[in-house]
C-alpha positions as CSV (number, residue, x, y, z in Angstrom):
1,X,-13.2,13.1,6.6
2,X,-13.9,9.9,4.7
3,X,-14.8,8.7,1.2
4,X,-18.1,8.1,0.0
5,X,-18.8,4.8,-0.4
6,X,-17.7,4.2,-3.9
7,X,-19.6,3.0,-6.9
8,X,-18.1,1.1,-9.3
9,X,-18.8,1.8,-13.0
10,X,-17.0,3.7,-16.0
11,X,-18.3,6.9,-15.4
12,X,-17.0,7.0,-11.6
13,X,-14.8,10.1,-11.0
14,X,-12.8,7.4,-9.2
15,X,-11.4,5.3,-11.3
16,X,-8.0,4.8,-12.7
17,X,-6.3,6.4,-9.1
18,X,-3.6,4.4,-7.6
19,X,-1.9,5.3,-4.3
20,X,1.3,3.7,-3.0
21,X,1.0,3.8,0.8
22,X,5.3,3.4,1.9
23,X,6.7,2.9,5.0
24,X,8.6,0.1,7.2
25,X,7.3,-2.3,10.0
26,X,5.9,-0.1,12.7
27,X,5.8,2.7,11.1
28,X,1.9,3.5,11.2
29,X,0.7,3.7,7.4
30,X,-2.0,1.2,8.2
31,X,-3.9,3.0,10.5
32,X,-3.5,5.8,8.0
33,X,-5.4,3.5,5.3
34,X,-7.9,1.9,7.5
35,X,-9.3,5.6,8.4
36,X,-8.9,7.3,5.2
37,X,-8.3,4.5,2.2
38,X,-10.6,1.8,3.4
39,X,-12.4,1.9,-0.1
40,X,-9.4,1.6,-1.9
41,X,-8.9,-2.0,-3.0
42,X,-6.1,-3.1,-0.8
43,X,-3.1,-4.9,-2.6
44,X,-1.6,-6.3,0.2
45,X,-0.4,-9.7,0.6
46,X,0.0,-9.6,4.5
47,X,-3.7,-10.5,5.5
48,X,-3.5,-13.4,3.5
49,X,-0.6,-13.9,5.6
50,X,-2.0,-13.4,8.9
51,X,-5.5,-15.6,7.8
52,X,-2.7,-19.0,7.1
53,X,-0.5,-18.1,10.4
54,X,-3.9,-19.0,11.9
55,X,-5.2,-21.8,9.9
56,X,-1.6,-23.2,10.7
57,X,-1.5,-22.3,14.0
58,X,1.8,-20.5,12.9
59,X,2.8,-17.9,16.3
60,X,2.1,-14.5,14.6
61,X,5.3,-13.3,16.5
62,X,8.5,-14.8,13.9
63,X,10.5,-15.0,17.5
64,X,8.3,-17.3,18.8
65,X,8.1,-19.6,15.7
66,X,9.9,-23.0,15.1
67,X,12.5,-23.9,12.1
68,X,10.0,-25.9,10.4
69,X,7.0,-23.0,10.7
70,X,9.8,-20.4,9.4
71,X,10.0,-22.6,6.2
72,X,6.5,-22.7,5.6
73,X,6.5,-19.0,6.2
74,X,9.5,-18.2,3.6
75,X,8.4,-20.9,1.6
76,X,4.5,-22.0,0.3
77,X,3.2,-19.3,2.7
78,X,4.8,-16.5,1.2
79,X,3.9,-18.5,-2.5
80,X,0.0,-18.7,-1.4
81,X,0.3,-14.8,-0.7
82,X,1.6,-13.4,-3.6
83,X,-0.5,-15.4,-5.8
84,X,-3.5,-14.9,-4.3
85,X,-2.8,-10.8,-4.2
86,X,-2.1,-11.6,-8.1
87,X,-5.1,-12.8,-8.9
88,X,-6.9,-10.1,-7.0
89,X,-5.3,-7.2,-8.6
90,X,-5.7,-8.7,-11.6
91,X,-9.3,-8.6,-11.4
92,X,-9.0,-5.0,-10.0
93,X,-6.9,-3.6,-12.5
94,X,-9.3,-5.0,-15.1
95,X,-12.0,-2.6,-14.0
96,X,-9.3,0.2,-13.0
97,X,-10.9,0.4,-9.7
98,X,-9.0,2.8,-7.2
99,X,-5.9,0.9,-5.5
100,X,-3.7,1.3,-2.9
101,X,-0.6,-0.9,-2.9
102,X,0.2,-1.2,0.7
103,X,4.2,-1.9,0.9
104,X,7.4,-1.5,2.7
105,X,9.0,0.0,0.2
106,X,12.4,-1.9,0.0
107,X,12.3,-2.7,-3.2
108,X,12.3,0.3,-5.5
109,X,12.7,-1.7,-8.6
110,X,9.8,-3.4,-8.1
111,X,7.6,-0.2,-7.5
112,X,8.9,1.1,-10.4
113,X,7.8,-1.6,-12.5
114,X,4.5,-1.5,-10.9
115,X,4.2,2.4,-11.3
116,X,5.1,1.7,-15.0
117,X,2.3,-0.9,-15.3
118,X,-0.5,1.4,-13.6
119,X,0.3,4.3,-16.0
120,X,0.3,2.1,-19.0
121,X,-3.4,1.0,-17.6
122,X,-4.3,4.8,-17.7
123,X,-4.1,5.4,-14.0
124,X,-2.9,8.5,-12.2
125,X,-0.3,7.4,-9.3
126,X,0.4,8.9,-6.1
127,X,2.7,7.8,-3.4
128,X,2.0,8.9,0.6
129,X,5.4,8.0,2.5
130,X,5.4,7.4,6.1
131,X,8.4,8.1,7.8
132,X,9.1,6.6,11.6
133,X,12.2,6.8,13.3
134,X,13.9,3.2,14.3
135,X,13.2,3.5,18.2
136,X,9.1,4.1,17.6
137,X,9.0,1.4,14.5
138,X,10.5,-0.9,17.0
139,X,8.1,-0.3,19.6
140,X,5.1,-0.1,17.4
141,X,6.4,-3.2,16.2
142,X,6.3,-4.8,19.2
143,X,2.6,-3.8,19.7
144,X,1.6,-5.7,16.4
145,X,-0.4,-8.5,15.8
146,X,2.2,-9.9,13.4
147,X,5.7,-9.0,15.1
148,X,9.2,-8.9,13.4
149,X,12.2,-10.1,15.0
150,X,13.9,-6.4,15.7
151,X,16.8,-7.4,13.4
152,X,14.6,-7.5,10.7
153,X,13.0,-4.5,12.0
154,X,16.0,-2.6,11.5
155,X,16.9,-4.0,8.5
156,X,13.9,-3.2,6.1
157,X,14.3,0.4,8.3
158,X,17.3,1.1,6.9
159,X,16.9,-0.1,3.2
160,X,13.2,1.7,3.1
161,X,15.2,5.0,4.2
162,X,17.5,4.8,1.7
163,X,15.3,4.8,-0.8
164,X,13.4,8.0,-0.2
165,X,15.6,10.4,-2.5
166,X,14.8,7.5,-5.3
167,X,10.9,7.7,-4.9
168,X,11.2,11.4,-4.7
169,X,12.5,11.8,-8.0
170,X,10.5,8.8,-9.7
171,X,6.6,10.8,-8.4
172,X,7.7,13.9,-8.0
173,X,4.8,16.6,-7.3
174,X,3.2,13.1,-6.9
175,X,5.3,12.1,-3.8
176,X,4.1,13.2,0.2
177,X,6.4,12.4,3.0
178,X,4.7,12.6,6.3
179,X,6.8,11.9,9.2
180,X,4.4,9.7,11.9
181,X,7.1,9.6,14.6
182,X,5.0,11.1,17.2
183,X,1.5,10.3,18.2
184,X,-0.9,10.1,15.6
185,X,-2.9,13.1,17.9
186,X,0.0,15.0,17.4
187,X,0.5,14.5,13.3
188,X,-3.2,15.4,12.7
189,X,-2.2,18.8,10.8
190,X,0.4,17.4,8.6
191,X,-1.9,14.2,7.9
192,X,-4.7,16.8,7.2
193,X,-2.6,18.2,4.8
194,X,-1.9,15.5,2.7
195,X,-5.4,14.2,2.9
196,X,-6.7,17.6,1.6
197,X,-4.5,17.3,-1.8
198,X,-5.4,13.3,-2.2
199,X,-9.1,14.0,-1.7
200,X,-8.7,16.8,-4.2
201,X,-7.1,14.4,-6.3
202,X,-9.5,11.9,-5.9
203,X,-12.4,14.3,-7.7
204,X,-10.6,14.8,-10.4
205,X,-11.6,13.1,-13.8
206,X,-8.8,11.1,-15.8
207,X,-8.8,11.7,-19.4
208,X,-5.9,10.5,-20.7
209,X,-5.2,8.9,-23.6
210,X,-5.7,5.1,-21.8
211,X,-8.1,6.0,-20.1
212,X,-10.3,7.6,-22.7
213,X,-9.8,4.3,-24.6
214,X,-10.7,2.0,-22.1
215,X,-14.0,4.1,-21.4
216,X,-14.7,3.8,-25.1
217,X,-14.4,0.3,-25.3
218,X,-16.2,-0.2,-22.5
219,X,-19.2,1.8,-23.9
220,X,-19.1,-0.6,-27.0
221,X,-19.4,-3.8,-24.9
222,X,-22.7,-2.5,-23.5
C-alpha cells in the first residue's frame, strides 16, 4: 500500500502529522520509510552527510577514514548537516506539511523537545520503533553504504534500547514497536499492522486548537 501523492495546501487531510521513525544503525527503519513514508518530508541530516563524504572524497566506511577526514566529519561536516536539516524543517514546519524525523533515538531529551515543539505547531505525533537485535544491526551495518565502526555500532545499540520504556510512556497509544530482526519477508504481518493504524491515522482531520488557528489565518492571507 502506498500514499497518494500528496498535495500540499490547508485543506489537505494531511497536514499537521509527524512520525518519528526510531531505531539504531542497521536496524532497517529506512527501508520501512522509503516504501511506505516516501512523501513524508524527510528530516534527516544523514543524506546531507553522505552527498559531502562524496564531494570530499571522505570513505563512506568511518574504518577506512583518516584522522584528518574524522575531524571534518565530527567537525564542519556534521555543522553543514544540521544546519542545513534546520533550514529545511523550518520551511516545512511553516506549512505543517507531514514529517518524519528519521533518528537513532539516543537522545530522548532531544525528541522530547522536538515532540513538545510539533504539538505546540498543532501536529498530531506518532512514533514507529524498530527494534534489531545487536548481531543483525551489525551485519546490516556492514551491508550499508555509510558503515559504522562496530563499536559505535554497539554503542548507540545499547543507549537506543534503553530508552524504549522512556518513549513508551512519553507517546503512549502513540508509540508502535515492531521488532525487524528477521527478514523483512518474514515481518510483513507485524509491519502490516502498524501500517494499517498509521494510514488510518493519516485520513484523519486535525482540529485542534493550533491547528484550527493556523488554518484561519491562513484563509485571511488569501
Amino acid at each position: 500500500m502506498r500514499f497518494r501523492k500528496l498535495i500540499e495546501g490547508i485543506h489537505d487531510k494531511w497536514i499537521f502529522k509527524a512520525i518519528f521513525l526510531v531505531g539504531g544503525p542497521g536496524s532497517g527503519k529506512n527501508f520501512f520509510q522509503k516504501k511506505m513514508l516516501y512523501s513524508f518530508r524527510n528530516l534527516d541530516p544523514d543524506k546531507i552527510r553522505e552527498f559531502l563524504y562524496k564531494k570530499r572524497k571522505i570513505p563512506m566506511d568511518h574504518a577506512k577514514q583518516t584522522g584528518e577526514q574524522k575531524r571534518q566529519r565530527f567537525g564542519d561536516i556534521d555543522k553543514a548537516a544540521y544546519e542545513k536539516t534546520k533550514a529545511i524543517r523550518k520551511t516545512t514546519l511553516a506549512g505543517r506539511l507531514p514529517v518524519v524525523m528519521n533518528r537513532t533515538g539516543q537522545n530522548y531529551e532531544a525528541t522530547k523537545k522536538m515532540k513538545d515543539q510539533l504539538e505546540s505547531l498543532g501536529y498530531e505525533v506518532k512514533m514507529i520503533f524498530v527494534r534489531t537485535d545487536l548481531e543483525k544491526a551489525q551485519e546490516r551495518n556492514l551491508k550499508r553504504k555509510r558503515k559504522l565502526e562496530p563499536k559505535m555500532v554497539k554503542k548507540i545499540h545499547g543507549n537506543v534500547d534503553k530508552n524504549i520504556e522512556k518513549f513508551r510512556a512519553l507517546f503512549g497509544h502513540s508509540f508502535y514497536i515492531v521488532d525487524n530482526t528477521k527478514h523483512h519477508e518474514e515481518t510483513k504481518f507485524e509491519w502490516g499492522m502498524v501500517w494499517r493504524k498509521i494510514a488510518k491515522w493519516m485520513d484523519w482531520p486535525v482540529n485542534n486548537d493550533a491547528a484550527i488557528e493556523w488554518k484561519e489565518k491562513q484563509e485571511k492571507r488569501r
